[in-house]
N, C-alpha and C positions, 0 to 999 in steps of 0.2 A: 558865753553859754554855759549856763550850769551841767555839768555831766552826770551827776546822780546827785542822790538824797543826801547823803555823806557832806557833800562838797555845800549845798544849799544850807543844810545845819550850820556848818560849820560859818558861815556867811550871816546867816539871817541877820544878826544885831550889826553888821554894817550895814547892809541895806532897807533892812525895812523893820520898824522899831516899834517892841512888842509885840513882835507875832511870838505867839507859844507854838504852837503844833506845824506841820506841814505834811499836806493829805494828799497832792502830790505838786507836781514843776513842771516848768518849762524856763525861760530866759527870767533872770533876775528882775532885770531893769526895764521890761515893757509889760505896765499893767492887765495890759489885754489880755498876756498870754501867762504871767506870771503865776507861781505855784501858788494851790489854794492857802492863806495862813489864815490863822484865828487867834482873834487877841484872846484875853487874859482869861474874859469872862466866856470863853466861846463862841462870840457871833465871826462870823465871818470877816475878814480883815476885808478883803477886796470885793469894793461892794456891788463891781459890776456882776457878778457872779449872783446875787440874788434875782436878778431880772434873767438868767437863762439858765442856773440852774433847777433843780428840783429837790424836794423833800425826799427822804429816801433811807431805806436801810443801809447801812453803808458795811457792816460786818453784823455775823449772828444772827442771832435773834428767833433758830427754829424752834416748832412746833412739833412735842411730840408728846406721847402718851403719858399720863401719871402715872405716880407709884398707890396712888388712890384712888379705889372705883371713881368711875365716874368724874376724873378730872385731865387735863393737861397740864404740860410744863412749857416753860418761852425758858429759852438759852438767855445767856445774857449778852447785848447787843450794842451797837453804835450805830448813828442815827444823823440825820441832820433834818432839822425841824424847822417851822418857820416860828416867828415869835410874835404873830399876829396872825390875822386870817386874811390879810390881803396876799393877793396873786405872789405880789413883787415885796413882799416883807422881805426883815430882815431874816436869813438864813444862820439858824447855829447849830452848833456840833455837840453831842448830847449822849451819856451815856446809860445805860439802863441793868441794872445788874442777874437781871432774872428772875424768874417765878415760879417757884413749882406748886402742884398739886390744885389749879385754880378749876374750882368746880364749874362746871356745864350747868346750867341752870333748869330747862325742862328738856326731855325728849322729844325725836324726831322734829328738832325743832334747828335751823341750820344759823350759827353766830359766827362774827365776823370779830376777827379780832384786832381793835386796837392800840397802837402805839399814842400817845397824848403827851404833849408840851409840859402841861403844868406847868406852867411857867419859871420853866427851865430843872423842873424837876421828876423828868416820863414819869408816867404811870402806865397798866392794862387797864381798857376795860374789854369788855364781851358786852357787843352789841347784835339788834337784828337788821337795824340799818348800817348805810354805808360813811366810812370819813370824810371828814371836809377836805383833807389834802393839802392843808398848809401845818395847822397847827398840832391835826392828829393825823395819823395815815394806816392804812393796813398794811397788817404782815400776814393775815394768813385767816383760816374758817376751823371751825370745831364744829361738832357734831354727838349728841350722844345717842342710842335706841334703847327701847324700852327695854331691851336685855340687860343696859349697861354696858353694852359693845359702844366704842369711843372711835370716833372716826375724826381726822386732822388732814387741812391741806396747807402746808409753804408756797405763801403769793403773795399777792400787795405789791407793795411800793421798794420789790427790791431790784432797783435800776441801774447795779452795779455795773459799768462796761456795757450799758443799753445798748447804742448803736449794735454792736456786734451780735446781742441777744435779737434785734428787730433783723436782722440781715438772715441768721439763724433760722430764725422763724417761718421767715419768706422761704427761705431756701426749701425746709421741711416741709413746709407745706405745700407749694405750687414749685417749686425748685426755678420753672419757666413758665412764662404764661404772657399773652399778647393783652396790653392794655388798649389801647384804642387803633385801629384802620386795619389795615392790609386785609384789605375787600377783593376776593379774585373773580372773575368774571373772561368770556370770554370778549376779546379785544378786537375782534372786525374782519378776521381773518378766520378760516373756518377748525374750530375747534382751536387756537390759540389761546394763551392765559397771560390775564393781566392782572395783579395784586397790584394794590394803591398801597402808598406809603405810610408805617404805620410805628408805634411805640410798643417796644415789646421791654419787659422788665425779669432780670437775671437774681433772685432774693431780692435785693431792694435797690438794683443796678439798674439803670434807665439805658436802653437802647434803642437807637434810631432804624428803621429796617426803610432803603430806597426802595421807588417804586420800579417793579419787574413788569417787564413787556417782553413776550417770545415774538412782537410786532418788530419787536426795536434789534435785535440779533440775541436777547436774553436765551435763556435753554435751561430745562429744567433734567432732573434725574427722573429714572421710571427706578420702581423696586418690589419685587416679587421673589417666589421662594417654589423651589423646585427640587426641596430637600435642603441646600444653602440657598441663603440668599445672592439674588443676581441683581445686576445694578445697571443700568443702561444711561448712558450721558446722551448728551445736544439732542433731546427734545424737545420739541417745539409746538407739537399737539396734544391735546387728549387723546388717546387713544378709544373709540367708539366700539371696539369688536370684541375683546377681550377680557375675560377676568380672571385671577389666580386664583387655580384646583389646588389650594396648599398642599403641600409639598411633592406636588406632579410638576404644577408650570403652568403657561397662561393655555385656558379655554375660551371657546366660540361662548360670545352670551346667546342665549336663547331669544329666539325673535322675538320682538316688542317688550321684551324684558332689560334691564337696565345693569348698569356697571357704577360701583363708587369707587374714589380716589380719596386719600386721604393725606391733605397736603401741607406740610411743613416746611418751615424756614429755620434757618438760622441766620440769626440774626446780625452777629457781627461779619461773618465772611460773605453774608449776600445768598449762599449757595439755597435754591429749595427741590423740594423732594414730595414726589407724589406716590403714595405710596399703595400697591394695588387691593381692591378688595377682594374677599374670597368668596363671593355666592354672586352667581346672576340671580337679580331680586326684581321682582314687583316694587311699582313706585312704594308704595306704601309700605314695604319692607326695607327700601334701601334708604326714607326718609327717616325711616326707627333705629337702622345698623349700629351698631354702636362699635367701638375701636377692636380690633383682633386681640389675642391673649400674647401673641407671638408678634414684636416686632424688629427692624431690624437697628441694632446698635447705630446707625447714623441718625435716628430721629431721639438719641440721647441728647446731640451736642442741639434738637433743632424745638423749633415751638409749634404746637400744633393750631393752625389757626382755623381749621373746616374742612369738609368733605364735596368733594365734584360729586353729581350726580346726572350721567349720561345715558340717552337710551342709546341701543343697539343700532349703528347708522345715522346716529343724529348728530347734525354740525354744531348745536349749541348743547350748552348744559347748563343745570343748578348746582348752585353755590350756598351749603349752609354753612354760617361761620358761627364759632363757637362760642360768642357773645351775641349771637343773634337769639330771640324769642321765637319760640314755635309754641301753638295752642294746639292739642289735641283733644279731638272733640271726645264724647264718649259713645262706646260702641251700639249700634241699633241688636236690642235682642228682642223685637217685637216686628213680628214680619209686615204688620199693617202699618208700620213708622217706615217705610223704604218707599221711595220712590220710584217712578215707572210703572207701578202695579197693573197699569193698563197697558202695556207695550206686550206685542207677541214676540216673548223674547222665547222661547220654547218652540218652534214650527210642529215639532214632533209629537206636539200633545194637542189636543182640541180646546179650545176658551171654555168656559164655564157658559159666555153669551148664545142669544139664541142666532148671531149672527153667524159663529161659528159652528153653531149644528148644520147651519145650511148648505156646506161642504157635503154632507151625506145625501147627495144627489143619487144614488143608484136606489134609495131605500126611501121604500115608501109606505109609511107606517095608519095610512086614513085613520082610522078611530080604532082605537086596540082594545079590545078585546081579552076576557079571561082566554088560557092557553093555548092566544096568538104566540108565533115563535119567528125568529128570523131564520130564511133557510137560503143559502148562496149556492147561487148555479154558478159552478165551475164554465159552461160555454161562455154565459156574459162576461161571466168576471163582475154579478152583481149579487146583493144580496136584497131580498125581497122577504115581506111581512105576508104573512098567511094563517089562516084558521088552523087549527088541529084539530080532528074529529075527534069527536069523544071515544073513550072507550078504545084506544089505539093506543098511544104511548104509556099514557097514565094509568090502563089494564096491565095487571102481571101476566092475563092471561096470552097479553099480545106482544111480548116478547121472546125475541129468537132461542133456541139451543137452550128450552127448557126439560125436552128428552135427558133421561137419566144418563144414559149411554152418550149421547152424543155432547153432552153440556162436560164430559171427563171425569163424574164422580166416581171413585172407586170406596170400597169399604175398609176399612183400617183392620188387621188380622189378631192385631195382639193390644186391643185396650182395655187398657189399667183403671178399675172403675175404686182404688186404693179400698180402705176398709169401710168407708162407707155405703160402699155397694146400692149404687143410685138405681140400677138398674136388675134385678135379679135373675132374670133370662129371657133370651132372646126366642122365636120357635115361627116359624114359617111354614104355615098349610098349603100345600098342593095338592089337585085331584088327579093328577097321574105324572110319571119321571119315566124318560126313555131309559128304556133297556140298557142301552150302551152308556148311561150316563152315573158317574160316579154319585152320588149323593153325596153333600157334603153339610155339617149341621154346626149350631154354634154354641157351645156349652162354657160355662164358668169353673172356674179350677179352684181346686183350694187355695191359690194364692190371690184370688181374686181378681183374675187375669179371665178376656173372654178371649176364647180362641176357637176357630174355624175349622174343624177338623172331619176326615172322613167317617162315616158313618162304614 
């Protein structure tokens, strides 16, 4: 077994005759796994490597801004290139020494940039399509705007240490996430849960997840928050009655109103976890819920695979899982588009139909009349249609507490008729005033003020 680079240099000419380079090792003497070498001219020594390797930058080769408007520079790079356009060509090793100052061609306009074979001699070009991936491959995209602002992105075919990049990736992205089964449902027993067996994947790590039954002795965790989180083991039901008042503790759900659970597994230890919602909700609410901001550190290690949806008292429940498909319809904002429009859903109001005036059985309207009125006798407790005489309500003269005295007018002592003086005076004739009675009279002041004063 070769132990490092060192040891394999120092070998290569008794083992394996005219390699020049070595790009990296493994065991000397078993082709399969043998370090890559390259003969004279650069192709690849060991030719099973063109059938599973790949084209690729192999060092260099960034993308970055000129030192001239409107241009880029490529680093200078190594490469392995195919020397044909078949899949399974032969693979060689290929240097490229750099390029500065390569102009952008037109504006707002996005190029892709390639690395090219030349037949064994790179070249760039700047294209708007894409490489063929044998003989030329991408390293990267440019960009310029009509300012002359130069925009560059480092991509393509650099597949250094891939695996680890693709594992990476996964991880960034979904970190955990259930690929196919573990469907929960309730199991035959009332309010029990059964999840079917399914494939859950860890970055690009395949995990098997067995199937759980609370039928079979399985038991799951409860998890809610009362300030910290609390944790409850060996359950075996849904819980029907309850939801977490975050960070109070679990409340009574509201009658015919519903509870979510939102249910996690992990995957390698088996352990799952349902974890409480915080609103008692309407179906339609609790089918929309979407995950809380606040969860508890054990659904780090777990995968989130759907949400229980129980009503208040109810032995069964709904199961959305998170590879399931839901269609939501779009909402009715036209009251003539709803349905029912003929149900007496209102007792409290009267229909519009002439079936529903028929209810006003105490009143009895014959042929109406101009200023007929309805008038209710308090003894029946009914109300009844009747004439109005003329000359009664609709006279001013046939209304009550039109007396001066008795209707509460008094006269105001001190009005301010401002300098407009709408009024210039007031004077009141009498044909005779008791003796004993003060006289009192109303004159204007030079301030414009009337005031009631004795005489």
């Amino acid at each position: 077994m070769v132990t490092n680079i060192h040891d394999m240099i120092q070998d290569e000419h008794d083992d394996v005759s005219g390699a020049k380079r070595i790009l990296m090792y493994g065991t000397k003497t078993d082709s399969t796994t043998q370090a890559l070498l390259l003969n004279d001219d650069g192709t690849v020594k060991l030719s099973k490597l063109d059938y599973v390797g790949s084209p690729m930058i192999v060092s260099g080769g960034e993308i970055s801004e000129g030192t001239v408007s409107e241009t880029y520079d490529v680093a200078p790079l190594t490469a392995l290139l195919r020397t044909t356009t078949d899949s399974t060509g032969t693979l060689k090793y290929v240097e490229f020494a750099g390029e500065d100052n390569r102009t952008i061609p037109s504006a707002d306009t996005k190029y892709k940039i390639h690395l090219k074979y030349n037949s064994g001699t790179p070249i760039l070009t700047t294209s708007t399509s894409g490489a063929n991936g044998t003989t030329d491959i991408g390293i990267g995209s440019v960009m310029k705007g009509t300012d002359s602002s130069v925009h560059f992105m480092n991509a393509g075919m650099r597949l250094q240490n891939g695996v680890a990049k693709l594992s990476k990736r996964a991880t960034t992205l979904r970190e955990i996430e259930l690929g196919t089964g573990c469907k929960a449902s309730e199991s035959g027993g009332t309010r029990t849960l059964d999840i079917t067996s399914g494939i859950i994947y860890e970055g690009i790590n395949r995990v098997s997840f067995s199937n759980f039954d609370t039928n079979e002795g399985d038991t799951f965790t409860t998890l809610y928050n009362d300030g910290n989180w609390v944790k409850t083991t060996g359950s075996t039901q849904v819980d029907n009655t309850q939801y977490n008042n975050y960070g109070i503790g679990l409340t009574n759900l509201t009658t015919n109103q519903y509870g979510i659970f939102w249910v996690y597994i992990h995957p390698d230890d088996q352990h799952v976890y349902l974890v409480y919602g915080i609103k008692s909700y309407k179906l339609a609410e609790a089918e929309v819920a979407t995950l809380p901001s606040d969860l508890p550190v054990l659904v780090d290690f777990g995968c989130l695979i759907g949400k229980i949806i129980i009503k208040k008292n109810a032995d069964t429940f709904i199961f959305q899982g998170v590879n399931d498909t839901f269609f939501v319809g779009t909402a009715v904002i036209d009251h003539g588009e709803l349905i029912g429009l003929t149900d007496d859903d209102h007792p409290q109001y009267l229909k519009t139909s002439s079936a529903a005036l028929d209810v006003l059985t105490d009143v009895s309207l014959g042929t109406p009349s101009n200023d007929d009125v309805l008038t209710y006798d308090s003894a029946s407790s009914m109300w009844t249609s009747s004439a109005q005489a003329a000359g009664t309500a609709s006279d001013h003269s046939a209304l009550a507490n039109l007396n001066w005295a008795s209707a509460g007018h008094t006269i105001d002592t001190n009005v301010d008729f401002n300098d407009n003086q709408a009024i210039d005076f007031v004077h009141e004739t009498v044909s005779s005033l008791p003796a004993v009675v003060v006289s009192k009279v109303v004159y204007l002041s030079t301030d414009n003020h009337l005031y009631l004063g004795v005489n």
